[in-house]
Each structure stands twice: as structure tokens, then as C-alpha cells.
MIDOSE-1310 file (N, C-alpha, C; in nm, 2 decimals, decimal comma, always signed):
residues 272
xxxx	-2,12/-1,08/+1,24/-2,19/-1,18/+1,33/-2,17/-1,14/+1,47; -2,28/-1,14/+1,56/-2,30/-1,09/+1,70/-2,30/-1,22/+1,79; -2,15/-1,23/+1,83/-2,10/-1,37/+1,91/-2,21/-1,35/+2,08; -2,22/-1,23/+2,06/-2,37/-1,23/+2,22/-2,46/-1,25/+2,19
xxxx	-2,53/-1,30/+2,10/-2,69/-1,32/+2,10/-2,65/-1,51/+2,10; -2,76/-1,57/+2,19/-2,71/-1,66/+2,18/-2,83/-1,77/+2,08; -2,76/-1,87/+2,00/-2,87/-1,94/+1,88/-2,88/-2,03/+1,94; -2,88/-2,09/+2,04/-2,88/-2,25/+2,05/-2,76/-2,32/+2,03
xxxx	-2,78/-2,40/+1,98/-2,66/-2,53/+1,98/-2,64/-2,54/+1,80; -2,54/-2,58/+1,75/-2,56/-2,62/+1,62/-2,49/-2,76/+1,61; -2,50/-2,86/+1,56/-2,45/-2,98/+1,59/-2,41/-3,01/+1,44; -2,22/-3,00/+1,39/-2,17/-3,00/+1,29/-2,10/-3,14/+1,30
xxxx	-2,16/-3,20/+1,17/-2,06/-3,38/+1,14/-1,96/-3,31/+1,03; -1,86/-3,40/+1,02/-1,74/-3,39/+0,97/-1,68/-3,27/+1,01; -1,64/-3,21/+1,11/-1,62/-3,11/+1,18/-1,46/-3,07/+1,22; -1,44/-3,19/+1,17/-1,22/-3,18/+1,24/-1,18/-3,08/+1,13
xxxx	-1,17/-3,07/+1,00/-1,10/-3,01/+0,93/-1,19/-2,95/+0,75; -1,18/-2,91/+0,69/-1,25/-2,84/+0,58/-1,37/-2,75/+0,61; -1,42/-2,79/+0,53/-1,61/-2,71/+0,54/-1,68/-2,78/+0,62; -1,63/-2,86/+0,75/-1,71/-2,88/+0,86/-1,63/-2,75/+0,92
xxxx	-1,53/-2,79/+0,96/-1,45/-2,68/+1,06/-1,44/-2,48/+1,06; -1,51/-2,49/+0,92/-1,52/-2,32/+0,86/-1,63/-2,29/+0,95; -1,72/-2,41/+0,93/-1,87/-2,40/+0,99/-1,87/-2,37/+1,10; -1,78/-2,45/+1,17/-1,78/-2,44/+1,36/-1,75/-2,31/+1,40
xxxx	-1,66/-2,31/+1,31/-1,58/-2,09/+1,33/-1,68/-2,04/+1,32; -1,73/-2,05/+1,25/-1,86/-1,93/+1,17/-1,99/-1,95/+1,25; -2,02/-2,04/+1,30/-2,14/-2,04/+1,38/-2,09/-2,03/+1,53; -1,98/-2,04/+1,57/-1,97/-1,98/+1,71/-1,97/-1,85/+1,71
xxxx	-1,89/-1,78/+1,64/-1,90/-1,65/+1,62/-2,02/-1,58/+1,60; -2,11/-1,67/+1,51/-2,29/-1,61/+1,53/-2,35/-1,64/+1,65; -2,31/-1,69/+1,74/-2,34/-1,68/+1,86/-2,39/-1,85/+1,95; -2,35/-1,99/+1,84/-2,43/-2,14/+1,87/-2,31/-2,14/+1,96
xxxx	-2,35/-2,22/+2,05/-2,26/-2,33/+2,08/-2,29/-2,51/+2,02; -2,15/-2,51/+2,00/-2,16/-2,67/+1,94/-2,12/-2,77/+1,93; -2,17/-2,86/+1,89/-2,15/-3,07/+1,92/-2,06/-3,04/+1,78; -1,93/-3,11/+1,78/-1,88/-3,09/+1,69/-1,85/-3,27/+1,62
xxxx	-1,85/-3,33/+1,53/-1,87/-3,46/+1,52/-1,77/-3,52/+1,37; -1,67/-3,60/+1,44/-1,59/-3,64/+1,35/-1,52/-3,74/+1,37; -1,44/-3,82/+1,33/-1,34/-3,91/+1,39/-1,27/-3,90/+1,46; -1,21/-3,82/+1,37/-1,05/-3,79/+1,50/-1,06/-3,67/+1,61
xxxx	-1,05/-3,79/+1,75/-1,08/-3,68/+1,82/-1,01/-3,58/+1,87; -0,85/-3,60/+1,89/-0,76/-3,49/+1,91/-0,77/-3,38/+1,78; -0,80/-3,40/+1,65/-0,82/-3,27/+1,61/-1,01/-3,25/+1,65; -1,09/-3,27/+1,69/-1,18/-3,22/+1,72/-1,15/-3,11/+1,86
xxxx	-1,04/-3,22/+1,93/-1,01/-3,12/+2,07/-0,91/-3,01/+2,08; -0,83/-2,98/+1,94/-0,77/-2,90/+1,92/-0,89/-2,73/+1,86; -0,97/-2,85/+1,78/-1,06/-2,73/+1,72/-1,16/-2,66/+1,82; -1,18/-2,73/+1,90/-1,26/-2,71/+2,01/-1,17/-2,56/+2,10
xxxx	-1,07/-2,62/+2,13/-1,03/-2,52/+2,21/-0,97/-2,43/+2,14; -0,99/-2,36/+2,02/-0,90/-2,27/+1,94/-1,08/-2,15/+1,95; -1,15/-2,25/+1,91/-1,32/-2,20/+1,89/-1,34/-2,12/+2,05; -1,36/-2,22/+2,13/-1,35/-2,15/+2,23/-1,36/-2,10/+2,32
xxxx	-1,18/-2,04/+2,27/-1,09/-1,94/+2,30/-1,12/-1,81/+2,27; -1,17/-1,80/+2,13/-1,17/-1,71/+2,04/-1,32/-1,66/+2,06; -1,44/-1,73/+2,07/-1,56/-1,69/+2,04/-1,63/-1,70/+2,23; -1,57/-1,77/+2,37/-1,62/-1,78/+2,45/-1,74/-1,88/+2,43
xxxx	-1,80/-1,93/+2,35/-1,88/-2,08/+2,33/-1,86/-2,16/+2,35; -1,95/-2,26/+2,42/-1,93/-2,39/+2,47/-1,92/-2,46/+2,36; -1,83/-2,57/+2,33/-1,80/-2,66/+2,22/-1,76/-2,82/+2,32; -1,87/-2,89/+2,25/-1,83/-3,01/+2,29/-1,79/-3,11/+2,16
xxxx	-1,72/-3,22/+2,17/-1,71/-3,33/+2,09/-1,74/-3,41/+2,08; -1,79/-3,51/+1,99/-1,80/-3,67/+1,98/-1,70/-3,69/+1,88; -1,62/-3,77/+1,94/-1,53/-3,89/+1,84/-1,63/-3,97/+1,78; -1,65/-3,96/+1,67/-1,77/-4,10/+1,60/-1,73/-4,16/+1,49
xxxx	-1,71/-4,25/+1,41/-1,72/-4,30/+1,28/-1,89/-4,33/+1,26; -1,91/-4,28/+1,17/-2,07/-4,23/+1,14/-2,12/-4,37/+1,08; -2,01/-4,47/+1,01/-2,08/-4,52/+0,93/-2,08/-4,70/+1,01; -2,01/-4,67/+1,10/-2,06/-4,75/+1,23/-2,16/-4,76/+1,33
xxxx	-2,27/-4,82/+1,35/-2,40/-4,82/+1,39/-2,44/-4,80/+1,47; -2,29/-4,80/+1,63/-2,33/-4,76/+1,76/-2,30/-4,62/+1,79; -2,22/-4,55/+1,66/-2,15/-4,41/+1,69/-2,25/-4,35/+1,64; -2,31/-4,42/+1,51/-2,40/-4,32/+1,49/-2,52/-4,32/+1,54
xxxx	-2,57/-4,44/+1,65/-2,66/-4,43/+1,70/-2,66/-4,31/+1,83; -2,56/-4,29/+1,88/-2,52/-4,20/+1,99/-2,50/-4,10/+1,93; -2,50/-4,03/+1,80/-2,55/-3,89/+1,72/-2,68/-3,83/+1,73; -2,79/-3,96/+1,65/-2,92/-3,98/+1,67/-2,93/-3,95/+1,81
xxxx	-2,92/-4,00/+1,93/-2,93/-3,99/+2,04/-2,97/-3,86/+2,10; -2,80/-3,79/+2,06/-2,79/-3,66/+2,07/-2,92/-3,57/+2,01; -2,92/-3,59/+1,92/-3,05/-3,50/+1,83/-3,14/-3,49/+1,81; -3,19/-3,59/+1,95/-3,30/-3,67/+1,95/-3,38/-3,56/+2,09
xxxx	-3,22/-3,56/+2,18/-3,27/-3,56/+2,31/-3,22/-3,43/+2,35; -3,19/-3,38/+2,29/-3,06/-3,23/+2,34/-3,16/-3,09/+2,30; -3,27/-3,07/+2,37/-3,32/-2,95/+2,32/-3,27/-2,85/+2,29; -3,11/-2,79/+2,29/-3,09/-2,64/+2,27/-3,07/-2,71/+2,14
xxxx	-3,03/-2,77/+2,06/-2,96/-2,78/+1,92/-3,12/-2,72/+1,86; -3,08/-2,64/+1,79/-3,14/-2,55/+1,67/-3,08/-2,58/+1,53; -2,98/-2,63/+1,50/-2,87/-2,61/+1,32/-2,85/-2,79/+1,36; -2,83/-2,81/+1,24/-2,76/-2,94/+1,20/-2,67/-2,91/+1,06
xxxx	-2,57/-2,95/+1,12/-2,48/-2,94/+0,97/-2,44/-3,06/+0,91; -2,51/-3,10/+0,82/-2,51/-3,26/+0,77/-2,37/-3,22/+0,68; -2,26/-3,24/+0,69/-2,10/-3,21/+0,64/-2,06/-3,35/+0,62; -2,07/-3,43/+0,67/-2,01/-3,55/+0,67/-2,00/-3,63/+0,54
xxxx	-1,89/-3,68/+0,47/-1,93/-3,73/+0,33/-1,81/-3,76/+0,26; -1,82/-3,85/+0,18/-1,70/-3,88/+0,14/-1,66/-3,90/-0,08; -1,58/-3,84/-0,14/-1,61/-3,87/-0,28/-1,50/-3,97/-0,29; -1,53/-3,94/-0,46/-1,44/-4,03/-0,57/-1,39/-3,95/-0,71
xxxx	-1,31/-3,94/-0,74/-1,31/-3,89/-0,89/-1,27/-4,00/-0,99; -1,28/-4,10/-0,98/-1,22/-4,18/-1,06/-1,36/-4,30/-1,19; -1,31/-4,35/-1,25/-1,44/-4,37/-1,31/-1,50/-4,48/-1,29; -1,64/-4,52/-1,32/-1,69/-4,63/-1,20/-1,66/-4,79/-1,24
xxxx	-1,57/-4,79/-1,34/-1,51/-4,94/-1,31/-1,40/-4,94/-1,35; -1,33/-4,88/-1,31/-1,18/-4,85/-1,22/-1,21/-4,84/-1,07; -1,28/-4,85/-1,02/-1,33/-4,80/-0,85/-1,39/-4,94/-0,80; -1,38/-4,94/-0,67/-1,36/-5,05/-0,57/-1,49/-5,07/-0,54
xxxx	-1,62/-5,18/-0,59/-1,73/-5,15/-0,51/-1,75/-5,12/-0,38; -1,67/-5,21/-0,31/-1,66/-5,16/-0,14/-1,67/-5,03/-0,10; -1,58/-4,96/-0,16/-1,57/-4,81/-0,12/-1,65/-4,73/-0,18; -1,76/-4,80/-0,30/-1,88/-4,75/-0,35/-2,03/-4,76/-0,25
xxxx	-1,96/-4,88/-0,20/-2,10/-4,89/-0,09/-2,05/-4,84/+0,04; -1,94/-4,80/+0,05/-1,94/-4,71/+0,17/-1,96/-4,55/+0,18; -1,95/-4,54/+0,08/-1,98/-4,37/-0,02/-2,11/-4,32/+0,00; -2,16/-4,42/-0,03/-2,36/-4,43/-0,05/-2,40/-4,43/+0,12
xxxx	-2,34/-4,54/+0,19/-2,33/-4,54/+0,30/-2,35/-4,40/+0,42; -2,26/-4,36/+0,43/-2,20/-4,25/+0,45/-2,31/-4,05/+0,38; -2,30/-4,09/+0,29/-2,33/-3,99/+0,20/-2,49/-3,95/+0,18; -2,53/-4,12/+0,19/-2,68/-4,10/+0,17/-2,75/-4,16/+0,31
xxxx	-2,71/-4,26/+0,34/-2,77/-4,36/+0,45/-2,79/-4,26/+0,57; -2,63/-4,22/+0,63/-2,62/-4,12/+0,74/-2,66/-4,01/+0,71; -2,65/-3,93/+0,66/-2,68/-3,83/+0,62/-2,88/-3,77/+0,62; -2,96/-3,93/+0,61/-3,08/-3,93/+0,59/-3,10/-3,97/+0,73
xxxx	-3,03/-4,02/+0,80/-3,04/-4,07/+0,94/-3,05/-3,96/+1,04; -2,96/-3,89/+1,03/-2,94/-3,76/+1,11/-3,05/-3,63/+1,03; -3,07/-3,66/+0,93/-3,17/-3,56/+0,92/-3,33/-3,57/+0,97; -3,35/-3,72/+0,99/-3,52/-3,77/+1,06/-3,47/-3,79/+1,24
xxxx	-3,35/-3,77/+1,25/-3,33/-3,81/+1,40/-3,33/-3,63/+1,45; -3,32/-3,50/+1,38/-3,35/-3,41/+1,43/-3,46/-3,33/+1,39; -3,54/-3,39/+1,29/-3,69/-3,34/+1,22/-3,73/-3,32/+1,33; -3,81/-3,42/+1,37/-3,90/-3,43/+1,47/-3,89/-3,38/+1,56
xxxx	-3,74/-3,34/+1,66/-3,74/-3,23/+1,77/-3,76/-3,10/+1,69; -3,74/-3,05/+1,58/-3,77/-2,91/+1,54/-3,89/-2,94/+1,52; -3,95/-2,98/+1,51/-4,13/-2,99/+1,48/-4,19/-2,95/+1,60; -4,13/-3,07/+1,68/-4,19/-3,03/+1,78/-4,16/-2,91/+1,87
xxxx	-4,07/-2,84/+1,88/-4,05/-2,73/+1,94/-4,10/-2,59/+1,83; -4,12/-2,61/+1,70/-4,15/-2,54/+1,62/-4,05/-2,48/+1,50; -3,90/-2,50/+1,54/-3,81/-2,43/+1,49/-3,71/-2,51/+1,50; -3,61/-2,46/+1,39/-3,51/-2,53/+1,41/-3,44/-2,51/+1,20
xxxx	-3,33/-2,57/+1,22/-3,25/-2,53/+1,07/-3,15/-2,63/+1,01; -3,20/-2,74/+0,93/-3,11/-2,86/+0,83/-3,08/-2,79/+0,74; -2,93/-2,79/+0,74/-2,85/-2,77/+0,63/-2,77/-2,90/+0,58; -2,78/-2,93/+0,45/-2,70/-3,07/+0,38/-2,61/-3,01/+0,29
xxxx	-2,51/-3,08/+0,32/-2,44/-3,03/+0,19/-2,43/-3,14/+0,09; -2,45/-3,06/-0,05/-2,44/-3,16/-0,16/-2,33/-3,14/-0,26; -2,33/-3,09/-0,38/-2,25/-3,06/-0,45/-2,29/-3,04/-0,57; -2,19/-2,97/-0,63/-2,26/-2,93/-0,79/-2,31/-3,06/-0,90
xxxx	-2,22/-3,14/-0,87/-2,21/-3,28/-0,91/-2,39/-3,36/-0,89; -2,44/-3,34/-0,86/-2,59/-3,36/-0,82/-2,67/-3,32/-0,96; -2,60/-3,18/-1,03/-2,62/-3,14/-1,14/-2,54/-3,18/-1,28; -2,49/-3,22/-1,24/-2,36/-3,22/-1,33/-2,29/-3,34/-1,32
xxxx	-2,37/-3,48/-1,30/-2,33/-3,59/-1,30/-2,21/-3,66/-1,36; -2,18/-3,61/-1,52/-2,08/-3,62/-1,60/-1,93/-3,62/-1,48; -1,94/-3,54/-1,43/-1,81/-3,44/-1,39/-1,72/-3,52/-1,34; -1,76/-3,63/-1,19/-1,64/-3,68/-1,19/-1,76/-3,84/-1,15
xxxx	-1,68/-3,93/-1,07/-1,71/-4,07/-1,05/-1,89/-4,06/-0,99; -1,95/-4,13/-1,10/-2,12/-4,16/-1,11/-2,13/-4,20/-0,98; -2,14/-4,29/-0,85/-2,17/-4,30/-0,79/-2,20/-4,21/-0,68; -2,06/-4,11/-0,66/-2,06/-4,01/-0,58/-2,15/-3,88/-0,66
xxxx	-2,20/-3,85/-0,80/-2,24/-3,76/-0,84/-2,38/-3,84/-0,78; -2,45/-3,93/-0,82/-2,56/-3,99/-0,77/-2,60/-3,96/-0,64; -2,48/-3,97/-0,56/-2,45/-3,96/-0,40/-2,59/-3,85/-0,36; -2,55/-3,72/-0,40/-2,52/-3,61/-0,41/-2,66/-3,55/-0,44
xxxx	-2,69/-3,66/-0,59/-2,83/-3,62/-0,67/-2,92/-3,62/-0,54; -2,88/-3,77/-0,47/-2,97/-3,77/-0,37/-3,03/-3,68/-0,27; -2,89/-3,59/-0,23/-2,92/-3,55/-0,14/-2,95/-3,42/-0,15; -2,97/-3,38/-0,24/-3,09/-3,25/-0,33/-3,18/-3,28/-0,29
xxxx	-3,21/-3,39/-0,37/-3,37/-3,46/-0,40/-3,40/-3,48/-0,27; -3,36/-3,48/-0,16/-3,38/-3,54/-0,06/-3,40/-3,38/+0,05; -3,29/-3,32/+0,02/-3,37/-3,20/+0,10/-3,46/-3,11/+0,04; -3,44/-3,11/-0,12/-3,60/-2,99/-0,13/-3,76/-3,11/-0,14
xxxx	-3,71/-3,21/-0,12/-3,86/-3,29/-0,02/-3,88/-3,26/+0,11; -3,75/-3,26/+0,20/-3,76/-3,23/+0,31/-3,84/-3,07/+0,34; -3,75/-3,02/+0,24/-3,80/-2,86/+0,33/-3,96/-2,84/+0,22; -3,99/-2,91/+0,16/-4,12/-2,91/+0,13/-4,26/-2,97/+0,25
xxxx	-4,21/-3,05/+0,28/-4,27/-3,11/+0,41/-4,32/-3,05/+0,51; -4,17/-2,97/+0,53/-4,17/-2,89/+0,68/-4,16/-2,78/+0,68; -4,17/-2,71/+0,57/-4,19/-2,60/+0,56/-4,31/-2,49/+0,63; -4,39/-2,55/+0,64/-4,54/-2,52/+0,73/-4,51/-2,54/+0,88
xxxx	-4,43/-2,63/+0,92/-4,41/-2,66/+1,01/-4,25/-2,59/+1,13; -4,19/-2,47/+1,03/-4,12/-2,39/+1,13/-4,00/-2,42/+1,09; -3,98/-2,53/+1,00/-3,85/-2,59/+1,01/-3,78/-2,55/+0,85; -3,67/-2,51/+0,83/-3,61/-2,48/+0,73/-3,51/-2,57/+0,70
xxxx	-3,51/-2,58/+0,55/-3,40/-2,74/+0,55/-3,32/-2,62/+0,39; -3,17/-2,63/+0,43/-3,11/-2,57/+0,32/-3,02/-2,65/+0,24; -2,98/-2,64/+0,12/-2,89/-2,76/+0,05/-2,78/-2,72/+0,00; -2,67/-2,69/+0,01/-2,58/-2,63/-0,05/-2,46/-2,70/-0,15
xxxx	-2,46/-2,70/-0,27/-2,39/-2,72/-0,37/-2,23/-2,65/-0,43; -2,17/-2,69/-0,33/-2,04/-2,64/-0,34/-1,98/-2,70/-0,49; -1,86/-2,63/-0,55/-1,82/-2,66/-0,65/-1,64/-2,72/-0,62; -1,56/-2,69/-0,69/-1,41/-2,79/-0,64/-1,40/-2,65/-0,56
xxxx	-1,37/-2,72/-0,42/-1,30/-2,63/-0,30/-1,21/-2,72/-0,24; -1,11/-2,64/-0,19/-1,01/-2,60/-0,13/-0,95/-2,69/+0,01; -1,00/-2,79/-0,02/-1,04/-2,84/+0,11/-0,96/-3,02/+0,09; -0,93/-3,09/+0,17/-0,83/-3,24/+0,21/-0,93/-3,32/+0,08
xxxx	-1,10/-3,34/+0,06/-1,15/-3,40/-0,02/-1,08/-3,41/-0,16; -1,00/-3,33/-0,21/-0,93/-3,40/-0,32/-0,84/-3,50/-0,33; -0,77/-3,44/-0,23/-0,66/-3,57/-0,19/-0,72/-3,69/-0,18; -0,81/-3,70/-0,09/-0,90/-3,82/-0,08/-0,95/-3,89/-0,16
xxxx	-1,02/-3,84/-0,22/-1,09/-3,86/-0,37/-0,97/-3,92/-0,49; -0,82/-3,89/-0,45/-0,76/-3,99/-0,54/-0,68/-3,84/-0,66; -0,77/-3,70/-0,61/-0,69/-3,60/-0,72/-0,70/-3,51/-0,68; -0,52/-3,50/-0,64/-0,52/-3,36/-0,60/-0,53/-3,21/-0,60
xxxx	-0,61/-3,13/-0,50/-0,60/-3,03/-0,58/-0,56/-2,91/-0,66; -0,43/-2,91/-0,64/-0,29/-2,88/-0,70/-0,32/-2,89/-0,87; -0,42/-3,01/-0,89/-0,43/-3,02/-1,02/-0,51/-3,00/-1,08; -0,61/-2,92/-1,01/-0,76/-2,88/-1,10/-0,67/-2,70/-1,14
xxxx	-0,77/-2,65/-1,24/-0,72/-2,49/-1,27/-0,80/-2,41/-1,15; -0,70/-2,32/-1,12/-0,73/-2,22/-1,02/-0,84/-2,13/-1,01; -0,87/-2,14/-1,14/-1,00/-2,02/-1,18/-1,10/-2,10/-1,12; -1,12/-2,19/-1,12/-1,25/-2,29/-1,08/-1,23/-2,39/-0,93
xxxx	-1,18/-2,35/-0,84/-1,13/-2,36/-0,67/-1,11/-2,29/-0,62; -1,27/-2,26/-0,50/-1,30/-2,19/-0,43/-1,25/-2,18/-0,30; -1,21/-2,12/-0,22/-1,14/-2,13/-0,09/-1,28/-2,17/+0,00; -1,21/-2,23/+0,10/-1,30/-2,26/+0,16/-1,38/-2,15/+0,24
xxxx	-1,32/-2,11/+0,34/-1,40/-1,97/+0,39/-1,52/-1,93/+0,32; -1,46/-1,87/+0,14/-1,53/-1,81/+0,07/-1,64/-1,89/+0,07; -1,63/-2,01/+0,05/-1,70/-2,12/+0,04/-1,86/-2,12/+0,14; -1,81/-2,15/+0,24/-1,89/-2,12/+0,35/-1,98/-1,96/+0,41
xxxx	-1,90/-1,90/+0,40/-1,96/-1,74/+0,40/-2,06/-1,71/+0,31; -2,03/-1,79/+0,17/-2,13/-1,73/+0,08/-2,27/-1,83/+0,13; -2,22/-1,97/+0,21/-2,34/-2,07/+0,18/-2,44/-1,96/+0,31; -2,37/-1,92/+0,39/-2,43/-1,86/+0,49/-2,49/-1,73/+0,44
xxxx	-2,45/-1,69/+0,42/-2,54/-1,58/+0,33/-2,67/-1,61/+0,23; -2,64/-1,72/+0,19/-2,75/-1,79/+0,17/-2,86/-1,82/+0,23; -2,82/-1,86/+0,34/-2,92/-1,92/+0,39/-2,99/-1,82/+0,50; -2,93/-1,66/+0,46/-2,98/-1,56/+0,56/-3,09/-1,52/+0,46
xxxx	-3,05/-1,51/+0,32/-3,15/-1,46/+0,23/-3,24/-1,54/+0,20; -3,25/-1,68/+0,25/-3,38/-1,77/+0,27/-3,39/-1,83/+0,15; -3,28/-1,86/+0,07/-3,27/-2,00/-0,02/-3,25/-2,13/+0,03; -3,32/-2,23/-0,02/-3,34/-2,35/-0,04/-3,23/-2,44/-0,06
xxxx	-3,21/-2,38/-0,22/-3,08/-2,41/-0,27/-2,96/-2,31/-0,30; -2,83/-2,38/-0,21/-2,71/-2,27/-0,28/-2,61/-2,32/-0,30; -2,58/-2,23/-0,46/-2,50/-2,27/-0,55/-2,38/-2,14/-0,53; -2,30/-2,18/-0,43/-2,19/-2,04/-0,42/-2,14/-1,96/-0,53
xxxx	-2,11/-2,08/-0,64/-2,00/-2,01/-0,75/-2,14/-1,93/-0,85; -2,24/-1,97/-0,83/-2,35/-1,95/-0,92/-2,32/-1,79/-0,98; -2,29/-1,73/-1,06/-2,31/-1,60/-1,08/-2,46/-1,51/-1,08; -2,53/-1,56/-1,18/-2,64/-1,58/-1,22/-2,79/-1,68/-1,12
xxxx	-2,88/-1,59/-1,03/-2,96/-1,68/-0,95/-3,08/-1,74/-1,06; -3,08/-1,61/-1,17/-3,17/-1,66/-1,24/-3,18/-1,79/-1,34; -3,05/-1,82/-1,35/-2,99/-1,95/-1,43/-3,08/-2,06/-1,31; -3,05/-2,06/-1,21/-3,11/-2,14/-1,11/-3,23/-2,13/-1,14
xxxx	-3,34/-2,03/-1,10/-3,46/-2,04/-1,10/-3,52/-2,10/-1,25; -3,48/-2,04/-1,36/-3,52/-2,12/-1,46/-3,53/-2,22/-1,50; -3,38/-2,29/-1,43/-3,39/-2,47/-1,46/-3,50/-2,53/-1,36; -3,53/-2,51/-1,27/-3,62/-2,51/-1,14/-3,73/-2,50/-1,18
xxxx	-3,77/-2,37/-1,24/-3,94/-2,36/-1,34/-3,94/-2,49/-1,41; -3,83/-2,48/-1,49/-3,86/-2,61/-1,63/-3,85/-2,75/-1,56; -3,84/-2,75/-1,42/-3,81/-2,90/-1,41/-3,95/-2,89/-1,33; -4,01/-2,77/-1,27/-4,17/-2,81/-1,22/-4,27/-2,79/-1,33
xxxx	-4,24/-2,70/-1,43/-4,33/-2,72/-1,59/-4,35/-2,88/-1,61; -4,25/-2,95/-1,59/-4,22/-3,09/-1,69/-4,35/-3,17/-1,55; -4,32/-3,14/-1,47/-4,37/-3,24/-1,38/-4,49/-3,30/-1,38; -4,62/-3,20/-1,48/-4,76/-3,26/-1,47/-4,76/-3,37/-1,61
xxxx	-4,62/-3,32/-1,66/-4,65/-3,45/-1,76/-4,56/-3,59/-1,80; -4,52/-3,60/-1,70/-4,42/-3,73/-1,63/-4,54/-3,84/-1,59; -4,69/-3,82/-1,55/-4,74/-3,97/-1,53/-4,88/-3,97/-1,60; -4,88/-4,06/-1,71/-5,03/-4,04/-1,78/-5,10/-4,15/-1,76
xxxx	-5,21/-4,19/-1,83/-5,26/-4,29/-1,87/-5,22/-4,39/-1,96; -5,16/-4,31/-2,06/-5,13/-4,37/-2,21/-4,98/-4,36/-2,20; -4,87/-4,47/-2,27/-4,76/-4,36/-2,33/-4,81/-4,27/-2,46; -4,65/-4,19/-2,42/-4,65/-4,12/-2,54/-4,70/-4,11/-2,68
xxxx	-4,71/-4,08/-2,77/-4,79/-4,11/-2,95/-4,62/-4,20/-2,94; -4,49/-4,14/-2,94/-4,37/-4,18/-3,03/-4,37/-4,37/-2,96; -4,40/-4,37/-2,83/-4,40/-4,55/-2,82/-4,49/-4,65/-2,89; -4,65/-4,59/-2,95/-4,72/-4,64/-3,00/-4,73/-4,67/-3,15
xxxx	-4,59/-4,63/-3,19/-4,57/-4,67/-3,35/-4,60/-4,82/-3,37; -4,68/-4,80/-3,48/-4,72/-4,98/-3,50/-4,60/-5,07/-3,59; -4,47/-4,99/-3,54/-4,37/-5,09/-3,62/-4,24/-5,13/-3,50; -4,33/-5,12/-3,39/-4,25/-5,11/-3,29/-4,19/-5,25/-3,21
xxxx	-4,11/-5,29/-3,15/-4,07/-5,44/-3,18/-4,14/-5,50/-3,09; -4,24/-5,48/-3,00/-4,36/-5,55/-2,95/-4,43/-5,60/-3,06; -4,45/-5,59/-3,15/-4,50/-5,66/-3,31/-4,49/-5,73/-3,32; -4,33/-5,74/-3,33/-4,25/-5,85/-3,40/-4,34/-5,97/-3,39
């Protein structure tokens, strides 16, 4: 990465610590300067000056809780009005591993909150400046769990579904229009979100917890080789593309005139 070519601005949420913070390293070093956005602001200002130090880029902070209306309106703001920002790193998010009635609705609707609401907020509050300037790069992070619902707590796998579903519409959209939107599906990493989530990661098997770095490097590499979607741990890209063919095969025959022959059995309990 060539810390002298300069990219613009890249503006990373959840940025104090994990795969926000890999991100801030890794894109100073490619050359952004950047709005770094998280709660806590002394580790934002510790990260800030470690960044730098190290890369000579300007790094600023917002202290925000996102899922508060006036912090996050002063994000939007930013994204709105800051023409060098070029990257948005939609990082911010929060899970669950536990099952969904053992779990607190409150902190189900702040999940959704958080995960889908903000996350959809900050991605239409910087659309429209990359349109309009022509260029520009959304990256969302989602999770494998988007795929793999089963895995851990339904709401947050839902969470997640969403925000797939939500950026390969986006980068469908805008794709004509200059703007690249990427989704990245991280698998169990390395990162404080397990503790959070209620299970530590001390207690998943080691074969399947990716370090975080690796984590991020690979998503970045990704998104040099101009995927849409990336699945780091993925071995196989063609496992991807196939389920992708079969889910756009299926799609011309999802809305008909008629149902199916199997609902129009004449012994069917509309009869009755």
C-alpha cells in the first residue's frame, strides 16, 4: 500500500477497536485520511494518534452513539457535506449468540436498530454525494450468518440477511452511476464481539477464528479484485457463484399468475 498517493477521506463507524480499527490502519496506510466514528472517545484519540504517527494522515474523530438521533444525525451531516470522503465503512454493529427466547427483546430492537436502521442511514446519507461527484466506495459489513441463519441468535442472523440484501440492491442501482458498494461476510473473528455477544472466544475451535488483520486484508483484497460480495474464509469462489446463479435462475419463477399445480389439489382444506 502507497501511503503517498492520496484517496480522499474514508469515514469508518465502529472504529475504536476490532475490524473497525484494522480498517483505519489499512486505509491510512493506502493513502485516506479519516473520520473515525465510535463511542468511546479516548480510545478513538489514542487510535487516532498511533495512525498518525505511523502513516502521517490526517485522522479526525467523532465520539457518537449511532443509535442516538442527534449523534447520528451529525454523521449524516458529515457525509452529506464533506466532499473529500470517497470510502464509508459501515463497521458499526452489534450481535447475539444466544437463542431468541432466552434474549431480551429490548436489546433485539436495538440490534435491528443499530445493524439495520443506521447502517441504511449512513449508506443513503453518502449515496447521493458519490453520485453526484461520480465516484466514491460503500463498504457494509455483514456476516456469514446472513447465510447461515441456523448458526447463532435469529435476529442478528436476520440482522445481517438484511444487510446483503440491502447492498447487492444498492450496488445494483449504482452501479452505472460510479459508485461501488461492497459486502463483506466475515466468519467467527478475533475480535471483543464475542465477549459481547455473551460467548467467548476462547470457546469457539481455533480452526474456524480468523484473526482479525487476516480478516480485513483479505476483505481488501477483495474489493481490489472488484467483488461485490466477500466471503474471506471462502476457499472456493466458485461455491459462491453457483449459489448466486441458482438464486438468479429461481427468480423468474417466484411471481406468477396462478399458484403452483401442488396448492391447487382439490382436497385441499379451502374445501372443507
Amino acid at each position: 500500500m502507497n501511503s503517498r498517493t492520496h484517496q480522499g477521506t474514508a469515514l469508518v463507524t465502529g472504529a475504536s477497536s476490532g475490524i473497525g480499527a484494522v480498517y483505519a490502519d489499512r486505509l491510512a496506510r493506502a493513502g485516506y485520511d479519516l473520520i473515525l466514528v465510535a463511542r468511546r472517545a479516548e480510545k478513538l484519540r489514542e487510535l487516532a494518534r498511533t495512525i498518525t504517527t505511523r502513516s502521517g494522515r490526517s485522522v479526525e474523530t467523532i465520539a457518537a452513539d449511532l443509535t442516538d438521533a442527534d449523534d447520528l444525525a451529525r454523521v449524516e451531516g458529515v457525509l452529506r457535506s464533506d466532499a473529500s470522503i470517497t470510502l464509508l465503512v459501515n463497521n458499526a454493529g452489534v450481535g447475539a449468540t444466544g437463542p431468541l427466547l432466552q434474549s431480551n427483546v429490548a436489546d433485539m430492537e436495538q440490534m435491528i436498530e443499530l445493524n439495520v436502521n443506521v447502517l441504511t442511514r449512513l449508506a443513503y446519507a453518502a449515496a447521493p454525494a458519490f453520485v453526484a461527484r461520480g465516484t466514491g466506495t460503500i463498504i457494509n459489513i455483514a456476516s456469514i450468518v446472513a447465510l447461515a441463519p441456523e448458526l447463532l441468535n435469529g435476529v442478528y442472523g436476520g440482522s445481517k440477511a438484511y444487510v446483503l440484501a440491502f447492498s447487492q440492491s444498492l450496488q445494483h442501482e449504482l452501479a452505472d452511476k460510479g459508485v461501488r458498494v461492497q459486502v463483506v461476510l466475515p466468519g467467527a473473528t478475533e475480535t471483543d464481539f464475542w465477549n459481547v455477544a455473551g460467548l467467548p472466544v476462547s470457546h469457539l475451535p481455533p480452526e474456524i477464528v480468523m484473526p482479525v488483520d487476516a480478516l480485513v486484508d483479505a476483505a481488501l483484497a477483495g474489493l481490489a479484485q472488484g467483488e461485490i460480495v466477500t466471503i474471506p474464509a471462502l476457499a472456493e469462489l466458485d461455491d459462491w457463484t453457483t449459489l448466486e446463479n441458482a438464486r438468479k435462475a429461481l427468480s423468474p419463477q417466484l411471481s406468477r399468475s396462478a399458484p403452483a399445480p401442488r396448492y391447487l389439489d382439490a382436497g385441499s382444506m379451502a374445501d372443507d
